[in-house]
C-alpha positions as CSV (number, residue, x, y, z in Angstrom):
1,X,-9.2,46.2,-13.6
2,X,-6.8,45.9,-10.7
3,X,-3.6,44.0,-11.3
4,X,-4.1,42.1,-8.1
5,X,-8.4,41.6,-9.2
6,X,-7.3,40.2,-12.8
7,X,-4.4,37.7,-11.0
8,X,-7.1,36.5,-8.8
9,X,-9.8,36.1,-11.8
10,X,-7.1,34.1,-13.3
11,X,-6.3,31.7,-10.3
12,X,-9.5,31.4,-9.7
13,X,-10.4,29.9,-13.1
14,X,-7.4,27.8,-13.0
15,X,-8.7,26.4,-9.8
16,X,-12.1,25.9,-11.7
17,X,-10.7,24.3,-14.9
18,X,-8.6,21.8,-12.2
19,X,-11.4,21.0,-10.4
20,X,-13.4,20.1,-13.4
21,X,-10.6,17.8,-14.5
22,X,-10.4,16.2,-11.4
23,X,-14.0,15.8,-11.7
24,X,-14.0,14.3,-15.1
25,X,-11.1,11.7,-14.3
26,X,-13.0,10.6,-11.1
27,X,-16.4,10.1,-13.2
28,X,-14.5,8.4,-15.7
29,X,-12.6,5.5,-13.3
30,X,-16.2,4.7,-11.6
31,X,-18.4,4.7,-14.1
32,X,-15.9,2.4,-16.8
33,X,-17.2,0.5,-18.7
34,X,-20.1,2.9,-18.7
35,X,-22.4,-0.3,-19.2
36,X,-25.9,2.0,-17.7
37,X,-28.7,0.2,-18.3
38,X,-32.1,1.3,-16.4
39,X,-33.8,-1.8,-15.1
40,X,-36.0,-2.2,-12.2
41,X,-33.8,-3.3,-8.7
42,X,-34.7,-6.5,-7.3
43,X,-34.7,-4.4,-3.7
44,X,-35.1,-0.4,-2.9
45,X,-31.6,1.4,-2.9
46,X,-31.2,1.6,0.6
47,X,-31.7,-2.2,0.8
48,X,-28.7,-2.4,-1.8
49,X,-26.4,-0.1,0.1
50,X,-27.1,-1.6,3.6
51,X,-26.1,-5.1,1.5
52,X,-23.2,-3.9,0.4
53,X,-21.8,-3.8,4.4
54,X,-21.6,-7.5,4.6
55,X,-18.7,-7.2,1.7
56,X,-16.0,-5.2,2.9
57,X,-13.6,-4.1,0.7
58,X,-9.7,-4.3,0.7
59,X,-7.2,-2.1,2.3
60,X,-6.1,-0.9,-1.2
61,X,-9.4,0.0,-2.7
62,X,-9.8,2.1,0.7
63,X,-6.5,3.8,0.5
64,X,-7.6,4.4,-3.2
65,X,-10.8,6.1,-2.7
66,X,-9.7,8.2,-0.2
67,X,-6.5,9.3,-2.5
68,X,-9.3,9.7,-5.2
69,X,-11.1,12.2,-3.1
70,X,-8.5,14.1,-1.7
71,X,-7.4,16.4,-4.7
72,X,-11.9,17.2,-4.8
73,X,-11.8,18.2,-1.9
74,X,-8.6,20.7,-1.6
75,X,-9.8,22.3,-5.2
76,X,-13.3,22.3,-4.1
77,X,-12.7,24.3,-1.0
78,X,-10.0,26.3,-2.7
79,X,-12.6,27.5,-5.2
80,X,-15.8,29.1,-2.1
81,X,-14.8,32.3,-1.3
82,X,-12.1,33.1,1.6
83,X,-14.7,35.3,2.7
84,X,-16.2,32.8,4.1
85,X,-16.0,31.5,7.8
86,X,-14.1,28.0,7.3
87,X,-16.6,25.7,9.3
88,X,-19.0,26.7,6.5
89,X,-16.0,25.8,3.8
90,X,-15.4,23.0,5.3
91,X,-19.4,21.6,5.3
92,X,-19.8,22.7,1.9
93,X,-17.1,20.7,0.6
94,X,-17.8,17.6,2.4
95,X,-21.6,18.3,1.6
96,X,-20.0,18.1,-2.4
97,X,-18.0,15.5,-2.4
98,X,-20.1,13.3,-0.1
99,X,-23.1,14.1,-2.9
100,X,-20.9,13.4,-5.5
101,X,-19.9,10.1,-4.2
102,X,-23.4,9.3,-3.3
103,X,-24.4,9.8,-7.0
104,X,-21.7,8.0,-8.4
105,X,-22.6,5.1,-6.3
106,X,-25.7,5.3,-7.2
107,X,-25.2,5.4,-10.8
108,X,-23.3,2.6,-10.0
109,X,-26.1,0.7,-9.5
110,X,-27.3,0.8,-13.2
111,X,-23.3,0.3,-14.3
112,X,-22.9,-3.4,-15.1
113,X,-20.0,-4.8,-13.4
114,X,-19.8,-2.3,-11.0
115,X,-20.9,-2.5,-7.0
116,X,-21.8,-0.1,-5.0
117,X,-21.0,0.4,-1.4
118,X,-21.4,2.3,2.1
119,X,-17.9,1.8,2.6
120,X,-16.8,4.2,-0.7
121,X,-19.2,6.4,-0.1
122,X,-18.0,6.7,3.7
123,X,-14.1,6.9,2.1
124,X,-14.8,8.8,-0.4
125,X,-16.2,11.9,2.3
126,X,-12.9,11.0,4.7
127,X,-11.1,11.8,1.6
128,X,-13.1,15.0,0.8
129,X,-12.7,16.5,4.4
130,X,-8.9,15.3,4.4
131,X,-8.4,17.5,1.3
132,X,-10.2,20.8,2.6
133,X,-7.9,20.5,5.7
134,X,-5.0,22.0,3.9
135,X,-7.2,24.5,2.1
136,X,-8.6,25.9,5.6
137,X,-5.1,26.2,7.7
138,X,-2.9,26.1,4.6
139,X,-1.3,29.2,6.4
140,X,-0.5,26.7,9.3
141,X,0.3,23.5,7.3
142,X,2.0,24.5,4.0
143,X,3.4,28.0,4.6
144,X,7.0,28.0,3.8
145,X,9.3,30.0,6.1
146,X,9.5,33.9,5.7
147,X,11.9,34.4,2.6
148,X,11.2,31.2,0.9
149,X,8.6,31.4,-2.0
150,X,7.0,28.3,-4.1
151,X,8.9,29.5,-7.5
152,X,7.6,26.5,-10.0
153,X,4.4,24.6,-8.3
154,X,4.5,22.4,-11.5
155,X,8.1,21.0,-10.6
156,X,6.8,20.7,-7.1
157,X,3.7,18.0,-8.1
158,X,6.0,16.0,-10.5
159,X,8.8,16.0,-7.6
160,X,6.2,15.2,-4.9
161,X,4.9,12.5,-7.2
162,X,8.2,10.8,-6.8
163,X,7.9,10.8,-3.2
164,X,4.6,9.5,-3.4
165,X,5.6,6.4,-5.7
166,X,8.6,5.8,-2.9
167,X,6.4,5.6,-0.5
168,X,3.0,3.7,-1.7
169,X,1.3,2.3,-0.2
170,X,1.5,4.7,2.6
171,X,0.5,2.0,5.8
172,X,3.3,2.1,8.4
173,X,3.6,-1.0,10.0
174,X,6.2,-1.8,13.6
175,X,6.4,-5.1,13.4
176,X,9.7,-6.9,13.4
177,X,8.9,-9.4,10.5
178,X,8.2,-6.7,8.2
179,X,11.5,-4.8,8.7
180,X,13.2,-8.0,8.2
181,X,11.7,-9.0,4.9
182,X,12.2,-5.2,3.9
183,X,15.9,-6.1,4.8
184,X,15.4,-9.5,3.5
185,X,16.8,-8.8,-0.7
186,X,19.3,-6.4,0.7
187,X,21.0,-8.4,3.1
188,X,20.3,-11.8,2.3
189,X,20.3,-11.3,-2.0
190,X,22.6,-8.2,-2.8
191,X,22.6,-8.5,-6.3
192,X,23.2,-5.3,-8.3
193,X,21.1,-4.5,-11.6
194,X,22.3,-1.6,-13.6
195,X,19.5,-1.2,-15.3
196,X,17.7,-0.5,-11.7
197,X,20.9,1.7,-10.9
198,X,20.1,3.8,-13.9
199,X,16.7,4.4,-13.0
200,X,17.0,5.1,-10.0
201,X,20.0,7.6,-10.5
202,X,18.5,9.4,-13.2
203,X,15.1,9.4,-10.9
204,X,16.7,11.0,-8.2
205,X,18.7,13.6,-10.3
206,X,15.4,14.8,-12.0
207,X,13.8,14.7,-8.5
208,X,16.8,17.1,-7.7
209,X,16.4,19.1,-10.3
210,X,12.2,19.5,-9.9
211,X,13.0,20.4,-6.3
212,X,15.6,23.3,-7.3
213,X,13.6,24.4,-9.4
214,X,10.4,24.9,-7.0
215,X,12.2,26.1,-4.3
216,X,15.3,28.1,-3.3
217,X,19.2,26.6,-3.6
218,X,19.6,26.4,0.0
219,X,21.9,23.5,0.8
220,X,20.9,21.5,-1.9
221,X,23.1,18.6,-1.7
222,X,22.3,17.9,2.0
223,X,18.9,18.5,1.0
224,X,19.2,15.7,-1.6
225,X,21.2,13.7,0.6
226,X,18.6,14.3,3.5
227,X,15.8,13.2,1.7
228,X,17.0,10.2,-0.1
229,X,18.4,9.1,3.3
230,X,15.0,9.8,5.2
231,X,13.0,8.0,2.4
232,X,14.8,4.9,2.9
233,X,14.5,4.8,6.6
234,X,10.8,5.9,6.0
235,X,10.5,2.0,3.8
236,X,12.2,0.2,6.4
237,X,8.7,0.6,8.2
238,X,6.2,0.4,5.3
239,X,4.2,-2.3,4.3
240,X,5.6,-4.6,2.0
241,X,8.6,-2.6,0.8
242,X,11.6,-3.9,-0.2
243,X,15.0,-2.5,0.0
244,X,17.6,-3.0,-2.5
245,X,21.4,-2.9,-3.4
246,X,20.3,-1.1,-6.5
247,X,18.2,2.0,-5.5
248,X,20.7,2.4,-2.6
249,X,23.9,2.3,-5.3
250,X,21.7,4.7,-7.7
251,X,21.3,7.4,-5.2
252,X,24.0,7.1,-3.4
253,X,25.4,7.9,-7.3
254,X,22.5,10.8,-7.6
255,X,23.9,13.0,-4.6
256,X,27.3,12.5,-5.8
257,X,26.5,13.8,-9.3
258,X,24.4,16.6,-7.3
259,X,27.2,17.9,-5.9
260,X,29.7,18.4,-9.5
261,X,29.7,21.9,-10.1
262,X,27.1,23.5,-12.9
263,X,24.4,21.5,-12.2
264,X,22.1,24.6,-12.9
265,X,23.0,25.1,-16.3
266,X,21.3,24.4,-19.3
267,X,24.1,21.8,-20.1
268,X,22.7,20.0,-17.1
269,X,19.5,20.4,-17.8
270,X,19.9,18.9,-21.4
271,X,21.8,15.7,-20.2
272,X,19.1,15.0,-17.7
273,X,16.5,15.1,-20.4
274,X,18.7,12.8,-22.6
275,X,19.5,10.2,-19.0
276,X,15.4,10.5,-18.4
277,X,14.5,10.0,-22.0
278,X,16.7,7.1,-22.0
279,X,15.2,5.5,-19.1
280,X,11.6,6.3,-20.8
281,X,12.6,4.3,-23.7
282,X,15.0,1.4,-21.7
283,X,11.7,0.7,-19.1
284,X,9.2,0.9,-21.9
285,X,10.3,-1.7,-24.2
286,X,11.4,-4.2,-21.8
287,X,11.9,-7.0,-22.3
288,X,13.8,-6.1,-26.0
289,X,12.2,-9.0,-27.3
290,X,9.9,-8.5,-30.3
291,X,7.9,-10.8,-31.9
292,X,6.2,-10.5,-35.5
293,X,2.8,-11.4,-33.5
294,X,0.9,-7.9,-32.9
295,X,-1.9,-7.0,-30.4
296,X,-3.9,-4.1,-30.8
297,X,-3.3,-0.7,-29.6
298,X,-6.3,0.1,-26.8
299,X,-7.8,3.7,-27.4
300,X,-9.9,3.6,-24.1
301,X,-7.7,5.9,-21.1
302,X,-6.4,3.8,-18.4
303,X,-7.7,0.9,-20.0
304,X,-5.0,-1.2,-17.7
305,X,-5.4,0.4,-14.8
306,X,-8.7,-0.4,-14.4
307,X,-8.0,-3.9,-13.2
308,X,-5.4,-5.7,-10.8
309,X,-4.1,-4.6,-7.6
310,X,-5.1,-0.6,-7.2
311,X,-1.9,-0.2,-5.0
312,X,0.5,-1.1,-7.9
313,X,-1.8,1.1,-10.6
314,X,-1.4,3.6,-7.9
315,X,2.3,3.4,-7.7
316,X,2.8,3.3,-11.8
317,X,0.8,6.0,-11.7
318,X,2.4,8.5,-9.9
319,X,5.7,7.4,-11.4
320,X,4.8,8.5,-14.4
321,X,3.3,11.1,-13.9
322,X,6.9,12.0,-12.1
323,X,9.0,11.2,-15.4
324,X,6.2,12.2,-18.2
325,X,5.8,15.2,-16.8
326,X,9.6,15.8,-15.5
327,X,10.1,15.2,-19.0
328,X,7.6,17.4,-20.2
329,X,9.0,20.4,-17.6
330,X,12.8,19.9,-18.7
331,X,12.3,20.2,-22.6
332,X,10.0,23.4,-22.1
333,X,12.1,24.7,-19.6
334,X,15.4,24.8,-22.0
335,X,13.1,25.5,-25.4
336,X,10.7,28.1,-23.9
337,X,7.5,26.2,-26.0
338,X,5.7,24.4,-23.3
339,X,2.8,22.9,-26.2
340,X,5.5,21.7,-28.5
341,X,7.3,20.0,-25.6
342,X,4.4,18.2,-24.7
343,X,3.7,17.0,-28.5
344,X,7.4,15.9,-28.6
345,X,7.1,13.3,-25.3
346,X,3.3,12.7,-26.3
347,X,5.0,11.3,-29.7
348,X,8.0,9.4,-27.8
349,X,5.3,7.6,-26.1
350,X,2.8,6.8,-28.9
351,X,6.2,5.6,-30.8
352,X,6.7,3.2,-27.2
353,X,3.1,2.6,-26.9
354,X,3.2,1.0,-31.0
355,X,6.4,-0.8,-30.4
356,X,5.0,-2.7,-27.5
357,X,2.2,-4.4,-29.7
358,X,5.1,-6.4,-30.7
359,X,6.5,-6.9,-26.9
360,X,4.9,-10.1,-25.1
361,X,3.8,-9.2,-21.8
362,X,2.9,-5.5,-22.4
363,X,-0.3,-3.7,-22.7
364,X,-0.3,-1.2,-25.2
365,X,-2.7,1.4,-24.7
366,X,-2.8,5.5,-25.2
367,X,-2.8,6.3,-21.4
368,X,1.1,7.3,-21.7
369,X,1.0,9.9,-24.9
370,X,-2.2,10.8,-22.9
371,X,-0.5,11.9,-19.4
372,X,2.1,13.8,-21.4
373,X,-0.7,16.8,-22.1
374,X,-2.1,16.3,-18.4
375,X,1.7,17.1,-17.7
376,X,0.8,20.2,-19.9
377,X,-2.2,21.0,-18.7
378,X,-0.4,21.1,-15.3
379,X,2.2,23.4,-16.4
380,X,-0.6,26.0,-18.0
381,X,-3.2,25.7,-14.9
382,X,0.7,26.0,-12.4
383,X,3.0,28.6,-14.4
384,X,6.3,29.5,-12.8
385,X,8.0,32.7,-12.8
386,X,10.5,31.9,-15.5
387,X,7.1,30.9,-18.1
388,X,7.2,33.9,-20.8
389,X,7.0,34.1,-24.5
390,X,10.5,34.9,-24.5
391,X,12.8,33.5,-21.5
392,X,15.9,34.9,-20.7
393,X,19.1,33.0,-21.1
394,X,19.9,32.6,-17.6
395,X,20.8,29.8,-15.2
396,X,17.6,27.7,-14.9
397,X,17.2,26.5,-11.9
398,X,18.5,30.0,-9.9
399,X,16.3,31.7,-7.6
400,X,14.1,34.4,-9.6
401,X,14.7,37.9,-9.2
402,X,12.1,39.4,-6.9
């Protein structure tokens, strides 16, 4: 076979095995508890659905399913053929996800505790068709400029989900009495935490790193610099953000690390696993106050994201993902053994998830030790050019000889 055929095959099932996993996960968060029970309906379905109209959902749930359905969508229309004309790309997907939705609601139906609705059905399709849009003029929208090439795409989710937790819950807002209470804590309260320095400094330094790592050094401390500064403007104008003394001091501290000498060495690399490990293990068992009084460990995924407000889950999602899998990406990056640096931060946060039983206030669950092999399964489906069975010993975050 072709060298070029047999990298295609290969991306191609990649794309298949992600899209089945996206699948899988979006199954699994609308069909929880998976209470089905077949019982004749007190109206026809369409009755049911047109019902549901008269109960409009939240601006969070909305945002939600449309996030939900944006990742089906892009792998969805990744996976047709390129042969294809696009307008028949882009009705196929649509046609999929829209289906997919419609049968979920509908199982819905037969889920106790769950309510089905025209409204995520009609998000759920905006979603779809916002995802295929990059698919069908990625050339347009996310070619890089001639010269530049994507040299880690794993770094690049896990950096990009930091930007996403910055910036949730994504709904701009102009009015006056929003950028004042965004102001409010900064201006009005500037009280300095150095537990929320730490975090954020060590955030923004394996943010750094990620981004190195995915794309060329070019300028990298005004990039840094450039982003942290446009992220906090981009706040001033979201809904409900807040700005503080804290994130500002931590990286403001970040950049100025990011510009000491050798920070793409593996000496670097190694002291940001230690700051983010450290920062794994100092959020995790807040408050440091045990108590001889256990709760139990819950075995079901997600188990406490499946209630409250979806705009927090959505934020503590993505920021772990950002340090589970940042974690995950440093330690195979400087050992070579992607599965064994999985195991090793799936184990760090079993040992979290078990000491928080003790913790009042925390939920301990097996989500976190969970996320640690989607981090790997992200790293296998997304390899970067320096992933071999034997790396060279060479600075890691250089730009890969082509």
């Amino acid at each position: 076979m072709h060298p070029h055929s047999s990298a295609q095959a290969s991306q191609q099932r990649r794309l298949w095995l992600l899209l089945l996993s996206t699948i899988l996960i979006m199954l699994y968060g609308s069909l929880y508890p998976f209470r089905l029970q077949v019982r004749p309906l007190p109206e026809s379905i369409l009755q049911i659905f047109l019902a549901s109209l008269t109960q409009r959902p939240g601006r969070g749930d909305l945002l939600v399913n449309v996030l939900l359905y944006m990742p089906f969508g892009l792998l969805c229309c990744l996976t047709l053929s390129s042969r294809l004309w696009r307008s028949i790309r882009l009705v196929g997907t649509v046609a999929a996800g829209c289906g997919l939705s419609a049968a979920i609601e509908v199982m819905q139906i037969y889920d106790v505790g769950r309510v089905p609705s025209l409204y995520d059905l009609s998000t759920n399709t905006l979603g779809t068709c916002l995802g295929a849009l990059p698919a069908l003029f990625g050339r347009h929208f996310l070619a890089l400029p001639a010269g530049i090439t994507l040299a880690d795409p794993a770094a690049a989710v896990f950096a990009v989900a930091w930007l996403g937790y910055r910036l949730v819950p994504f709904v701009p807002t102009l009015d006056f009495q929003g950028l004042k209470n965004a102001l409010k804590l900064l201006l009005l309260a500037p009280t300095v935490n150095g537990r929320e320095v730490l975090r954020h400094a060590v955030s923004w330094l394996l943010f750094a790193t990620l981004a190195a790592a995915a794309l060329p050094e070019r300028r990298r401390v005004l990039s840094l610099l450039a982003t942290f500064g446009g992220i906090e403007v981009a706040r001033l104008f979201l809904l409900n953000a807040r700005i503080t003394l804290a994130e500002l001091i931590g990286g403001g501290l970040a950049c100025l690390l990011w510009a000491l000498p050798g920070t793409h060495t593996r000496l670097w690399l190694g002291c940001t696993a230690l700051l983010t490990t450290g920062v794994i293990v100092l959020e995790g068992l807040q408050p440091w106050t045990f108590r001889t009084v256990s709760t139990p460990l819950h075995l079901i995924p997600f188990y406490g994201m499946l209630g409250g407000a979806m705009e927090l889950n959505v934020q503590n999602l993505l920021q772990k993902l950002f340090l589970y899998g940042g974690l995950v990406w440093l330690l195979a990056r400087l050992s070579g053994w992607r599965i064994a640096a999985a195991h090793a931060v799936a184990g760090l946060l079993l040992a979290i998830e078990l000491a928080q039983r003790f913790l009042p206030g925390r939920l301990a669950e097996i989500t976190d030790p969970l996320m640690a092999f989607g981090a790997l399964l992200l790293l296998l489906t997304l390899p970067a050019r320096w992933q071999s069975p034997s790396p060279p010993r060479r600075p890691l975050c250089a730009r890969a000889p082509v």
